[in-house]
C-alpha positions in Angstrom: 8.3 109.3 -25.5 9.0 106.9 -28.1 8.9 107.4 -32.0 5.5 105.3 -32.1 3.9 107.1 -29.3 5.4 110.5 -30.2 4.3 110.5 -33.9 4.0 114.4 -35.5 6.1 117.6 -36.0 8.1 118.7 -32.9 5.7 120.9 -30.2 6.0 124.6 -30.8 7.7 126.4 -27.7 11.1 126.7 -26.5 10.3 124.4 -23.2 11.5 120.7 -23.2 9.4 118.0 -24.3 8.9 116.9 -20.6 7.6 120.2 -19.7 5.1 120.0 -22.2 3.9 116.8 -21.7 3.8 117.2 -17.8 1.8 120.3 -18.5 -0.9 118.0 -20.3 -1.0 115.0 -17.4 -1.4 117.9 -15.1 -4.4 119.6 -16.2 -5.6 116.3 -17.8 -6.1 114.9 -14.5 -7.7 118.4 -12.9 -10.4 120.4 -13.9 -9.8 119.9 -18.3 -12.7 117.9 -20.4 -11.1 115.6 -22.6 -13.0 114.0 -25.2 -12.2 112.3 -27.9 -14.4 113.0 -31.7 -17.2 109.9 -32.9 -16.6 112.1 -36.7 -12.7 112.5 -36.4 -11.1 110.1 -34.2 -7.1 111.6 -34.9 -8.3 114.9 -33.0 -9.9 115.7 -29.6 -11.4 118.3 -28.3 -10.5 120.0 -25.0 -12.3 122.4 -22.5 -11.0 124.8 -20.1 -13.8 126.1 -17.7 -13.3 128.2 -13.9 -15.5 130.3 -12.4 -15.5 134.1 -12.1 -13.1 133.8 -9.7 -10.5 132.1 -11.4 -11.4 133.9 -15.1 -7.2 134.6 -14.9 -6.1 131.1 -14.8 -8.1 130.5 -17.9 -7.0 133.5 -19.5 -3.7 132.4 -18.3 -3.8 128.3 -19.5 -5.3 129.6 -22.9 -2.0 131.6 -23.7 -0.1 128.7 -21.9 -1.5 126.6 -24.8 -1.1 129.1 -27.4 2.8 129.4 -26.7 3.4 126.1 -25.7 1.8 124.3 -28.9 0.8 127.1 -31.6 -2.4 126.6 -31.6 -4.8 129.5 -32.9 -5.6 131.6 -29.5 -9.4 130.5 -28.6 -12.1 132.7 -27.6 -12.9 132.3 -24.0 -16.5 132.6 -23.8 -18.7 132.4 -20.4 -21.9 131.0 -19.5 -24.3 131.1 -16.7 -23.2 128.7 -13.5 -25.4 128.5 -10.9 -25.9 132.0 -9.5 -22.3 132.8 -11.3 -20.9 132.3 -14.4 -18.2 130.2 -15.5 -15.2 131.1 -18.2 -14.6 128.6 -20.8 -12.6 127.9 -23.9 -12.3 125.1 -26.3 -10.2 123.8 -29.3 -9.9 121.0 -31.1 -6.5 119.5 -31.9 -4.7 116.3 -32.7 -1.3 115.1 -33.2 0.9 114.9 -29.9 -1.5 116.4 -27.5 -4.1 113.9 -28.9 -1.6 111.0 -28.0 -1.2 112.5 -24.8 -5.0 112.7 -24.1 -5.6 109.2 -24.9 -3.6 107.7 -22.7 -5.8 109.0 -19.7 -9.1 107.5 -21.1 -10.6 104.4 -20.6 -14.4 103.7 -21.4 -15.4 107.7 -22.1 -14.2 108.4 -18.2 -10.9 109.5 -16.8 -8.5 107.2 -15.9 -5.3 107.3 -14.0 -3.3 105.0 -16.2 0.5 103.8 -15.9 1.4 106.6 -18.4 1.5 108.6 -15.7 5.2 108.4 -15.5 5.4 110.9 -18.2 4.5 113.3 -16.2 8.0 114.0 -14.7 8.3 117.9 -14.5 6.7 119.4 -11.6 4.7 121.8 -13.7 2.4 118.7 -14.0 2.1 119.0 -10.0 2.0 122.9 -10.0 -1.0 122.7 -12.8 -3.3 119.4 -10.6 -2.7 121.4 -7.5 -4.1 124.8 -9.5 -7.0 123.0 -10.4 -7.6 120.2 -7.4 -5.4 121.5 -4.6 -5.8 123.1 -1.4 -4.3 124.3 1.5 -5.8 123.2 5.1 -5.2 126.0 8.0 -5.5 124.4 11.1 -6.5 126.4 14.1 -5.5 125.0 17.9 -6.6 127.0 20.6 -4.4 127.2 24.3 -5.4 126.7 27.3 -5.2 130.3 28.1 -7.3 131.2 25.1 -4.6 131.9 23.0 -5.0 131.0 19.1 -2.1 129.4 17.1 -2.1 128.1 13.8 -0.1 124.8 12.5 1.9 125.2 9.0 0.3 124.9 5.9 -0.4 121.3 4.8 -1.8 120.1 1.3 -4.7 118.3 -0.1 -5.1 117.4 -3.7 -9.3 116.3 -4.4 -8.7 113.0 -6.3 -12.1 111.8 -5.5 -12.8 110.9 -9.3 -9.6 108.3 -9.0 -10.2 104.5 -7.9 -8.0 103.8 -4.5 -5.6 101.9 -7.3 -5.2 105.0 -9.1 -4.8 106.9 -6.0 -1.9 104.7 -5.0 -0.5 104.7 -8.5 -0.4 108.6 -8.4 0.9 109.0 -5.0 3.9 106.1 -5.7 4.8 108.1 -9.0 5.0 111.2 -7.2 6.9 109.8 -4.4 9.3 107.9 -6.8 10.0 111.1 -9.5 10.1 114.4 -6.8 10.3 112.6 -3.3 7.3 113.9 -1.8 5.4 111.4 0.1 1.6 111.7 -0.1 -1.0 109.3 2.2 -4.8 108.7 1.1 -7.5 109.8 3.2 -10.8 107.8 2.6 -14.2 109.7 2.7 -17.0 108.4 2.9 -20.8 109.7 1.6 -23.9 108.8 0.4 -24.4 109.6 -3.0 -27.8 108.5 -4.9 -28.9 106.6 -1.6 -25.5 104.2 -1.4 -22.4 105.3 0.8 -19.4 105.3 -1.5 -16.0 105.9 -0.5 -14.0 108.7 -2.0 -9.9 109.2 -1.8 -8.2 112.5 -0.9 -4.7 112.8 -1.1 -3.2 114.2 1.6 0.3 115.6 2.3 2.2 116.7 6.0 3.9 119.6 6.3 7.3 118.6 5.6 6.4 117.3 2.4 3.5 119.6 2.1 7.0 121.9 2.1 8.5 119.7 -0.6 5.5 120.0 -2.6 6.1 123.9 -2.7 9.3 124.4 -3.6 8.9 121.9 -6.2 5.9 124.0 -8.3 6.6 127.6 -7.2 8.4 127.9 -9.9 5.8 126.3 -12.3 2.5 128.3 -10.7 0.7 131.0 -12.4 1.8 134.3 -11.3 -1.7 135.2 -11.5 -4.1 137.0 -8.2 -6.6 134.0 -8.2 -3.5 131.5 -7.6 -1.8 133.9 -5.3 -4.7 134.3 -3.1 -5.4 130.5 -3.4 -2.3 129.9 -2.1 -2.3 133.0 0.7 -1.1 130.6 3.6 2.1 128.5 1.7 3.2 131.8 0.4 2.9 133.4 3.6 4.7 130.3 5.9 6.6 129.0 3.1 7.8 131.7 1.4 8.8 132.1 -1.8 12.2 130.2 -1.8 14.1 128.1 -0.1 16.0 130.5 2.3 12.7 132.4 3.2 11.3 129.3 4.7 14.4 128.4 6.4 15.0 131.7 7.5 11.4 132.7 8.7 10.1 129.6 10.3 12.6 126.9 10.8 12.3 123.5 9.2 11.6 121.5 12.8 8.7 123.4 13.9 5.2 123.0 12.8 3.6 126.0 14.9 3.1 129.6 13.4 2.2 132.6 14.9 -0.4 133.0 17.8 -2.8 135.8 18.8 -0.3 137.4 21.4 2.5 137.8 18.6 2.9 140.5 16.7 3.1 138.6 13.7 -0.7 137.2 14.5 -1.8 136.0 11.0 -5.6 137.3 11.1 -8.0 134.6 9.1 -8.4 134.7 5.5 
């Protein structure tokens, strides 16, 4: 970050400067409100908001942003969602994480701008797969009946992205952490006009890639360990389990007549 861009006293925090940034693309372009202030435009205000079932990973991003940046701890607060409730916190801040915030914004919407080569610690990946990842379980059935499941492969919701930002996302992350990513269109009607929406999409050897990169980096929290049931269980939780326990050529899992059969989650 240069001086001009960077402007401010150093971030709080013993993680590098990359780290903290990366942090901020990450959930920037997830499930955080970003808005900038009409009465104070050096500050913006942010909001963190899951539902019930994820009231640990706000709990958890709250202290994240608390050690990471010394701000004062904010009260999470909830309030009714649906037939739920949601968790939420906000604060107010300016300085870097202001600068940071800014450069994904463009005409009061989110925007998937160049900057996003800043983001070039995989805690950015670990916090946008938190927040817009999943995991696809495919089930393929024999002709004897059996039931098999293929390896774990990822999907990251970028619907809210143009298919240029898509494609500017996807090259950054191929580029920086060598994970290759393809866009699957999807198309539905919305308001009465079909619109076309872009999911990223990753196989399962770079759906592999993608793991190892943000284990590290992920929560070590029971929403984001149950989110993530399936890579945990195929992938492990190193390097050597998934070598060891599944082989890197072979996409199959375990079937019903194996007594490792992986009953549905």
């Amino acid at each position: 970050m240069s001086k001009a861009e960077g402007e401010g006293p150093v971030m709080k925090g013993q993680e590098t400067i990359s780290y903290k940034r990366s942090f901020l693309i990450g959930m920037i372009l997830g499930d955080a409100f970003v808005r900038q202030r009409a009465k104070h435009r050096l500050t913006v205000e942010w909001t963190i908001s899951h539902c019930e079932k994820y009231a640990d990973l706000v709990e958890w991003k709250r202290n994240e942003f608390v050690r990471l940046f010394g701000i004062q701890p904010p009260v999470i607060h909830t309030s009714p969602n649906g037939e739920g409730v949601k968790h939420l916190f906000s604060f107010t801040t300016g300085k870097r994480i202001r600068i940071v915030s800014q450069w994904f914004s463009k005409n009061r919407r989110r925007h998937l701008s160049p900057k996003i080569r800043f983001m070039d610690h995989p805690v950015g990946l670990a916090m946008l797969l938190c927040d817009d990842g999943s995991v696809r379980r495919r089930k393929k059935i024999h002709r004897d009946g059996s039931i098999y499941y293929l390896k774990p492969s990822f999907t990251i919701a970028t619907h809210s992205f143009s298919l240029e930002e898509v494609n500017r996302l996807l090259g950054h992350i191929s580029v920086t952490f060598g994970i290759n990513g393809i866009i699957n269109p999807e198309r539905r009607w919305r308001k009465g006009e079909r619109r076309e929406y872009y999911r990223s999409h990753f196989n399962v050897e770079n759906s592999r890639r993608l793991w190892q990169s943000v284990l590290p980096y992920l929560p070590r929290i029971p929403s984001i360990r149950a989110k993530f049931a399936y890579a945990y269980d195929c992938f492990g939780c190193g390097t050597a389990d998934t070598h060891t326990l599944f082989g890197m050529g072979e996409d199959i899992v375990q079937t019903t007549n194996s007594p490792g059969f992986m009953a549905e989650q």
